[in-house]
C-alpha positions, 0 to 999 in steps of 0.5 A: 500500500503506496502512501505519502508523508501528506497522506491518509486512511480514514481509521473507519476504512481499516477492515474494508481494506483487510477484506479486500486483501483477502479477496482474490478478487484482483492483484491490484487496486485503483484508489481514488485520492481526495486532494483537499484544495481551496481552489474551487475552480478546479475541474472536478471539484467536490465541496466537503460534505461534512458526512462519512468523512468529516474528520478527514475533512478538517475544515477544508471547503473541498476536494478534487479527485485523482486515480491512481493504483496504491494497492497490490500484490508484492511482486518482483516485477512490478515497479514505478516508473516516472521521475514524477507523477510516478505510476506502476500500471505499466509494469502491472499490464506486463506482468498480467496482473488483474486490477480492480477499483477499491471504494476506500479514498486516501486524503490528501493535504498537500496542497493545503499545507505544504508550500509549493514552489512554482517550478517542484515539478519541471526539472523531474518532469524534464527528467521523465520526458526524456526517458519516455519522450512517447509518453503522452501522459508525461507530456500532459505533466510536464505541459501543466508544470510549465504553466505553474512555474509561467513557462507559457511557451514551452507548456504550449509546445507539450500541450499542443503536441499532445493534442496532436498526438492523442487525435491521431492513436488515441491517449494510451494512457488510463488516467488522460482524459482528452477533456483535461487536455483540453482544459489544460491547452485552452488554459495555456492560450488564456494565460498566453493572452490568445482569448479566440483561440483558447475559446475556439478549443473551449467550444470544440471540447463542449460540442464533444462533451456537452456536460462538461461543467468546466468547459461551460464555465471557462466559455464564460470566462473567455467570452466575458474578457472578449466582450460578449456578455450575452453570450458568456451569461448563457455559458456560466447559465449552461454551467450552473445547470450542470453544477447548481451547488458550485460556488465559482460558477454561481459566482461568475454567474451572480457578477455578470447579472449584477453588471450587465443590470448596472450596464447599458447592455442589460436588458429585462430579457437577457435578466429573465432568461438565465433561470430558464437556463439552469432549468435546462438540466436533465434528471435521471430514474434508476430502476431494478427489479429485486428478491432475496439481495438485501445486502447486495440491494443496499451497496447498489443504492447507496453507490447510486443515492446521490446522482439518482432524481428517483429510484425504483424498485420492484419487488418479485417475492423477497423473503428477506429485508430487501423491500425495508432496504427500498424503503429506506433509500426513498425508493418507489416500492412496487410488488410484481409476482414473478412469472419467468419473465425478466422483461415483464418485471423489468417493464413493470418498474418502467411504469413506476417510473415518473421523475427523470426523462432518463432511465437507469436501469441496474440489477441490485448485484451492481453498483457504481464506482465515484468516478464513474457516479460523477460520469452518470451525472454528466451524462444525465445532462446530455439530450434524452434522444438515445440510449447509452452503452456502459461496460458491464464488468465482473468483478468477484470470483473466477469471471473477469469478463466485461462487455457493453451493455445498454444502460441508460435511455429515455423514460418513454412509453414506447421503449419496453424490454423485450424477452424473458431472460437475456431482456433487452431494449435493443429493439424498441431503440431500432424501431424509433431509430434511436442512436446508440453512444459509447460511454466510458461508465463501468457498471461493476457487477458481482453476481457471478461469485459463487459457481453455485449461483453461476450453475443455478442461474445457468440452468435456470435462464438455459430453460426460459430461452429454450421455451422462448425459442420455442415460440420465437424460432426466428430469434437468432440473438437467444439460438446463439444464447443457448449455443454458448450456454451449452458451448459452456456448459461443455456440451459441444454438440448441442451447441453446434446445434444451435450454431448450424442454425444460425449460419445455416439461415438466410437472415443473421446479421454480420456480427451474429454470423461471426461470433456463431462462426467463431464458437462453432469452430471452438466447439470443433477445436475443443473437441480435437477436430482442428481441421474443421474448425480452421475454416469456421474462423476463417469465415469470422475473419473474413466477416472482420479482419480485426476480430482477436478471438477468432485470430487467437482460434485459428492461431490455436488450430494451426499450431495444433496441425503444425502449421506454425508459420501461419498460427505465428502470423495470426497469433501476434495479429491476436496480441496487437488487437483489441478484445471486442466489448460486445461480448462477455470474454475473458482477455486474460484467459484469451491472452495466456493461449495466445501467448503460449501457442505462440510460444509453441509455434516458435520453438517449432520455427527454431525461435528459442529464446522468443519461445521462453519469451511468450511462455514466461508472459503466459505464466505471469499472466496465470501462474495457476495453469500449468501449461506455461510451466510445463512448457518451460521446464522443457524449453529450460532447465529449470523455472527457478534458474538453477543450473541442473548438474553437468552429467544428470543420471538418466534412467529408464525407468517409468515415470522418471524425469532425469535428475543427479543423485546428490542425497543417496542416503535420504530418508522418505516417509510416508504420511496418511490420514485414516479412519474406519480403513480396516478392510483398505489400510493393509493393501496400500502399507504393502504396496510401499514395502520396500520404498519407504523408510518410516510410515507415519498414520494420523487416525482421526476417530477410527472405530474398526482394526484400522489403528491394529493394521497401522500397528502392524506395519510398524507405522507412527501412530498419531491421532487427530479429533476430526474438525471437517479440515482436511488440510488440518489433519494432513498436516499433524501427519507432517508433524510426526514426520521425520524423514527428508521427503514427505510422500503422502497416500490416502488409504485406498491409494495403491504404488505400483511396484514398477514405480519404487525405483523411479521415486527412490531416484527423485529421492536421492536427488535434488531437495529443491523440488516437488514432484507431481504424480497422476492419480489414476481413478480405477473406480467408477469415475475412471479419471485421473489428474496430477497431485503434489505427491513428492516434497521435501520436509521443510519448514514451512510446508503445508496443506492448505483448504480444509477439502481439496487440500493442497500443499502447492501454494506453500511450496510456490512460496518456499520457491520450490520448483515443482515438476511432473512425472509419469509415475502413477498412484493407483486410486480405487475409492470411487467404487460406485455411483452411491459411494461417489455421490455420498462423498461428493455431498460430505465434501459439498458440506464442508466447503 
C-alpha cells in the first residue's frame, strides 16, 4: 500500500481494506485520492460534505479527485516508473496482473499545507520526458508544470503536441482524459493572452462533451474578457445547470447579472432568461427489479443515492429485508409476482417510473464506482434522444469478463424490454431509430461469485430461452444464447446445434454470423477436430479482419496441425488487437493461449529464446495453469534458474524425469490420514514395502482394526479429533514426520511396484523440488489428474483448504520448483455411483 508523508486512511476504512486483501478478487487496486484544495475552480471539484468523512475533512471547503493504483500484490516485477507523477500500471499490464477499483479514498493535504514552489515539478518532469519522450501522459505533466512555474511557451509546445498526438492513436494512457487536455491547452492560450483561440478549443471540447461543467464555465470566462456578455451569461447559465451547488460558477454567474443590470447592455430579457437556463438540466430514474439481495440491494443504492432524481424498485417475492432496504433509500416500492419473465418485471418498474426523462436501469448485484457516479451525472445532462452503452464488468470470483451493455435511455412509453431472460431494449431503440453512444461508465457487477449461483442461474435462464425459442424460432440473438450456454456448459454438440442454425439461415446479421462462426469452430477445436474448425474462423475473419478471438482460434488450430508459420502470423495479429466489448470474454484467459501457442509455434520455427519469451508472459499472466510451466521446464532447465548438474543420471525407468543423485542416503516417509480403513489400510502399507523408510498414520476417530493394521506395519501412530479440515489433519501427519521427503497416500491409494525405483531416484536427488504424480481413478469415475505427491520436509510446508487440500501454494512460496512425472498412484475409492455421490455431498458440506 503506496502512501505519502501528506497522506491518509480514514481509521473507519481499516477492515474494508483487510477484506479486500483477502479477496482474490484482483492483484491490484485503483484508489481514488481526495486532494483537499481551496481552489474551487478546479475541474472536478467536490465541496466537503461534512458526512462519512468529516474528520478527514478538517475544515477544508473541498476536494478534487485523482486515480491512481496504491494497492497490490508484492511482486518482483512490478515497479514505478516516472521521475514524477510516478505510476506502476505499466509494469502491472506486463506482468498480467488483474486490477480492480477499491471504494476506500486516501486524503490528501498537500496542497493545503505544504508550500509549493512554482517550478517542484519541471526539472523531474524534464527528467521523465526524456526517458519516455512517447509518453503522452508525461507530456500532459510536464505541459501543466510549465504553466505553474509561467513557462507559457514551452507548456504550449507539450500541450499542443499532445493534442496532436492523442487525435491521431488515441491517449494510451488510463488516467488522460482528452477533456483535461483540453482544459489544460485552452488554459495555456488564456494565460498566453490568445482569448479566440483558447475559446475556439473551449467550444470544440463542449460540442464533444456537452456536460462538461468546466468547459461551460471557462466559455464564460473567455467570452466575458472578449466582450460578449450575452453570450458568456448563457455559458456560466449552461454551467450552473450542470453544477447548481458550485460556488465559482454561481459566482461568475451572480457578477455578470449584477453588471450587465448596472450596464447599458442589460436588458429585462437577457435578466429573465438565465433561470430558464439552469432549468435546462436533465434528471435521471434508476430502476431494478429485486428478491432475496438485501445486502447486495443496499451497496447498489447507496453507490447510486446521490446522482439518482428517483429510484425504483420492484419487488418479485423477497423473503428477506430487501423491500425495508427500498424503503429506506426513498425508493418507489412496487410488488410484481414473478412469472419467468425478466422483461415483464423489468417493464413493470418502467411504469413506476415518473421523475427523470432518463432511465437507469441496474440489477441490485451492481453498483457504481465515484468516478464513474460523477460520469452518470454528466451524462444525465446530455439530450434524452438515445440510449447509452456502459461496460458491464465482473468483478468477484473466477469471471473477469466485461462487455457493453445498454444502460441508460429515455423514460418513454414506447421503449419496453423485450424477452424473458437475456431482456433487452435493443429493439424498441431500432424501431424509433434511436442512436446508440459509447460511454466510458463501468457498471461493476458481482453476481457471478459463487459457481453455485453461476450453475443455478445457468440452468435456470438455459430453460426460459429454450421455451422462448420455442415460440420465437426466428430469434437468432437467444439460438446463439443457448449455443454458448451449452458451448459452456461443455456440451459441444448441442451447441453446434444451435450454431448450424444460425449460419445455416438466410437472415443473421454480420456480427451474429461471426461470433456463431467463431464458437462453432471452438466447439470443433475443443473437441480435437482442428481441421474443421480452421475454416469456421476463417469465415469470422473474413466477416472482420480485426476480430482477436477468432485470430487467437485459428492461431490455436494451426499450431495444433503444425502449421506454425501461419498460427505465428495470426497469433501476434491476436496480441496487437483489441478484445471486442460486445461480448462477455475473458482477455486474460484469451491472452495466456495466445501467448503460449505462440510460444509453441516458435520453438517449432527454431525461435528459442522468443519461445521462453511468450511462455514466461503466459505464466505471469496465470501462474495457476500449468501449461506455461510445463512448457518451460522443457524449453529450460529449470523455472527457478538453477543450473541442473553437468552429467544428470538418466534412467529408464517409468515415470522418471532425469535428475543427479546428490542425497543417496535420504530418508522418505510416508504420511496418511485414516479412519474406519480396516478392510483398505493393509493393501496400500504393502504396496510401499520396500520404498519407504518410516510410515507415519494420523487416525482421526477410527472405530474398526484400522489403528491394529497401522500397528502392524510398524507405522507412527498419531491421532487427530476430526474438525471437517482436511488440510488440518494432513498436516499433524507432517508433524510426526521425520524423514527428508514427505510422500503422502490416502488409504485406498495403491504404488505400483514398477514405480519404487523411479521415486527412490527423485529421492536421492535434488531437495529443491516437488514432484507431481497422476492419480489414476480405477473406480467408477475412471479419471485421473496430477497431485503434489513428492516434497521435501521443510519448514514451512503445508496443506492448505480444509477439502481439496493442497500443499502447492506453500511450496510456490518456499520457491520450490515443482515438476511432473509419469509415475502413477493407483486410486480405487470411487467404487460406485452411491459411494461417489455420498462423498461428493460430505465434501459439498464442508466447503
Amino acid at each position: 500500500l503506496i502512501l505519502d508523508c501528506d497522506e491518509t486512511l480514514a481509521r473507519r476504512d481499516h477492515d474494508t481494506l483487510r477484506l479486500l486483501l483477502r479477496s482474490d478478487a484482483a492483484d491490484a487496486y485503483r484508489i481514488t485520492t481526495r486532494n483537499y484544495s481551496s481552489d474551487a475552480g478546479r475541474a472536478e471539484w467536490h465541496a466537503s460534505a461534512g458526512t462519512d468523512y468529516a474528520t478527514e475533512e478538517k475544515h477544508y471547503t473541498g476536494w478534487f479527485p485523482t486515480t491512481k493504483v496504491r494497492l497490490w500484490r508484492r511482486h518482483a516485477a512490478v515497479r514505478f516508473r516516472g521521475a514524477v507523477h510516478e505510476l506502476v500500471e505499466a509494469s502491472l499490464q506486463e506482468t498480467g496482473q488483474r486490477v480492480g477499483d477499491c471504494l476506500v479514498p486516501v486524503h490528501h493535504y498537500g496542497y493545503v499545507e505544504k508550500e509549493r514552489a512554482a517550478d517542484r515539478y519541471v526539472e523531474a518532469g524534464e527528467r521523465k520526458l526524456e526517458s519516455s519522450p512517447d509518453d503522452l501522459q508525461a507530456r500532459y505533466e510536464l505541459a501543466i508544470a510549465y504553466r505553474d512555474a509561467g513557462r507559457l511557451s514551452e507548456g504550449l509546445d507539450q500541450i499542443r503536441f499532445v493534442v496532436s498526438n492523442t487525435a491521431a492513436a488515441g491517449t494510451g494512457s488510463d488516467y488522460l482524459d482528452p477533456d483535461n487536455v483540453d482544459l489544460v491547452h485552452a488554459d495555456l492560450l488564456d494565460r498566453a493572452g490568445h482569448l479566440q483561440e483558447a475559446l475556439d478549443v473551449v467550444e470544440g471540447l463542449i460540442e464533444r462533451s456537452p456536460a462538461s461543467t468546466a468547459a461551460h464555465n471557462n466559455a464564460g470566462s473567455l467570452l466575458t474578457r472578449l466582450g460578449r456578455h450575452h453570450e458568456a451569461l448563457a455559458a456560466y447559465g449552461r454551467a450552473h445547470a450542470l453544477a447548481p451547488d458550485h460556488e465559482v460558477i454561481a459566482g461568475n454567474l451572480e457578477r455578470l447579472k449584477r453588471h450587465l443590470a448596472d450596464g447599458a447592455e442589460a436588458t429585462p430579457e437577457l435578466i429573465a432568461a438565465s433561470p430558464v437556463e439552469a432549468d435546462r438540466g436533465y434528471r435521471l430514474s434508476a430502476c431494478l427489479i429485486a428478491r432475496d439481495c438485501a445486502t447486495d440491494l443496499a451497496r447498489c443504492l447507496d453507490s447510486i443515492a446521490t446522482v439518482a432524481d428517483e429510484i425504483v424498485v420492484v419487488d418479485t417475492g423477497s423473503q428477506d429485508d430487501t423491500v425495508a432496504v427500498a424503503e429506506r433509500f426513498g425508493a418507489v416500492v412496487g410488488h410484481f409476482p414473478w412469472c419467468d419473465d425478466y422483461a415483464a418485471a423489468r417493464n413493470e418498474s418502467l411504469r413506476l417510473a415518473s421523475v427523470g426523462e432518463w432511465i437507469l436501469w441496474l440489477d441490485a448485484d451492481d453498483f457504481l464506482l465515484p468516478e464513474d457516479r460523477d460520469k452518470i451525472e454528466r451524462a444525465k445532462q446530455l439530450p434524452p434522444d438515445q440510449a447509452l452503452q456502459c461496460t458491464l464488468t465482473n468483478t468477484e470470483g473466477s469471471d473477469r469478463t466485461s462487455f457493453r451493455q445498454i444502460k441508460m435511455f429515455p423514460r418513454r412509453d414506447d421503449i419496453r424490454f423485450e424477452r424473458p431472460v437475456h431482456e433487452t431494449v435493443l429493439p424498441s431503440l431500432r424501431r424509433l431509430e434511436l442512436p446508440i453512444r459509447l460511454t466510458d461508465v463501468r457498471v461493476m457487477h458481482t453476481g457471478y461469485a459463487d459457481p453455485a449461483t453461476v450453475a443455478r442461474k445457468s440452468d435456470y435462464y438455459r430453460r426460459l430461452m429454450e421455451g422462448w425459442v420455442a415460440e420465437h424460432p426466428d430469434d437468432l440473438d437467444v439460438c446463439f444464447r443457448l449455443g454458448h450456454t451449452a458451448y459452456v456448459d461443455g456440451d459441444r454438440p448441442r451447441a453446434v446445434d444451435y450454431f448450424d442454425r444460425i449460419l445455416e439461415s438466410a437472415q443473421p446479421t454480420r456480427s451474429l454470423e461471426r461470433h456463431a462462426a467463431v464458437f462453432r469452430g471452438r466447439c470443433r477445436l475443443e473437441a480435437g477436430d482442428w481441421e474443421e474448425a480452421i475454416p469456421d474462423f476463417e469465415r469470422a475473419l473474413a466477416i472482420d479482419p480485426q476480430d482477436v478471438f477468432a485470430h487467437a482460434s485459428i492461431g490455436d488450430a494451426l499450431t495444433k496441425a503444425g502449421q506454425y508459420a501461419r498460427a505465428r502470423d495470426h497469433l501476434e495479429k491476436a496480441l496487437a488487437g483489441q478484445l471486442e466489448g460486445s461480448f462477455p470474454l475473458d482477455p486474460v484467459a484469451i491472452e495466456y493461449g495466445v501467448r503460449f501457442f505462440l510460444g509453441q509455434c516458435l520453438a517449432a520455427l527454431g525461435d528459442h529464446p522468443g519461445a521462453i519469451a511468450s511462455m514466461e508472459q503466459a505464466d505471469r499472466l496465470l501462474p495457476e495453469r500449468t501449461e506455461a510451466a510445463a512448457a518451460l521446464r522443457e524449453l529450460r532447465p529449470s523455472l527457478a534458474g538453477k543450473v541442473l548438474p553437468a552429467t544428470p543420471v538418466a534412467s529408464s525407468q517409468p515415470g522418471q524425469p532425469e535428475t543427479a543423485v546428490t542425497h543417496p542416503d535420504a530418508r522418505l516417509t510416508l504420511c496418511m490420514i485414516v479412519r474406519d480403513e480396516e478392510s483398505r489400510l493393509g493393501k496400500c502399507l504393502d504396496s510401499v514395502a520396500g520404498l519407504v523408510d518410516e510410515i507415519v498414520v494420523v487416525d482421526t476417530g477410527s472405530t474398526d482394526g484400522t489403528v491394529e493394521v497401522a500397528r502392524g506395519h510398524d507405522a507412527v501412530l498419531g491421532t487427530f479429533v476430526w474438525c471437517d479440515d482436511f488440510a488440518a489433519a494432513r498436516n499433524e501427519s507432517l508433524r510426526l514426520a521425520t524423514g527428508d521427503w514427505i510422500m503422502w497416500l490416502d488409504a485406498d491409494d495403491v504404488m505400483p511396484a514398477a514405480y519404487h525405483a523411479p521415486i527412490r531416484q527423485l529421492v536421492a536427488g535434488p531437495q529443491d523440488r516437488g514432484y507431481f504424480f497422476v492419480l489414476d481413478d480405477q473406480g467408477y469415475e475412471n479419471v485421473s489428474c496430477l497431485q503434489m505427491r513428492l516434497f521435501p520436509n521443510i519448514e514451512g510446508v503445508q496443506f492448505e483448504m480444509p477439502i481439496h487440500e493442497q500443499v502447492t501454494p506453500s511450496l510456490g512460496k518456499l520457491g520450490i520448483d515443482m515438476q511432473p512425472t509419469e509415475i502413477r498412484v493407483v486410486h480405487t475409492g470411487y467404487t460406485t455411483p452411491e459411494v461417489v455421490r455420498e462423498k461428493k455431498k460430505r465434501y459439498l458440506g464442508i466447503i
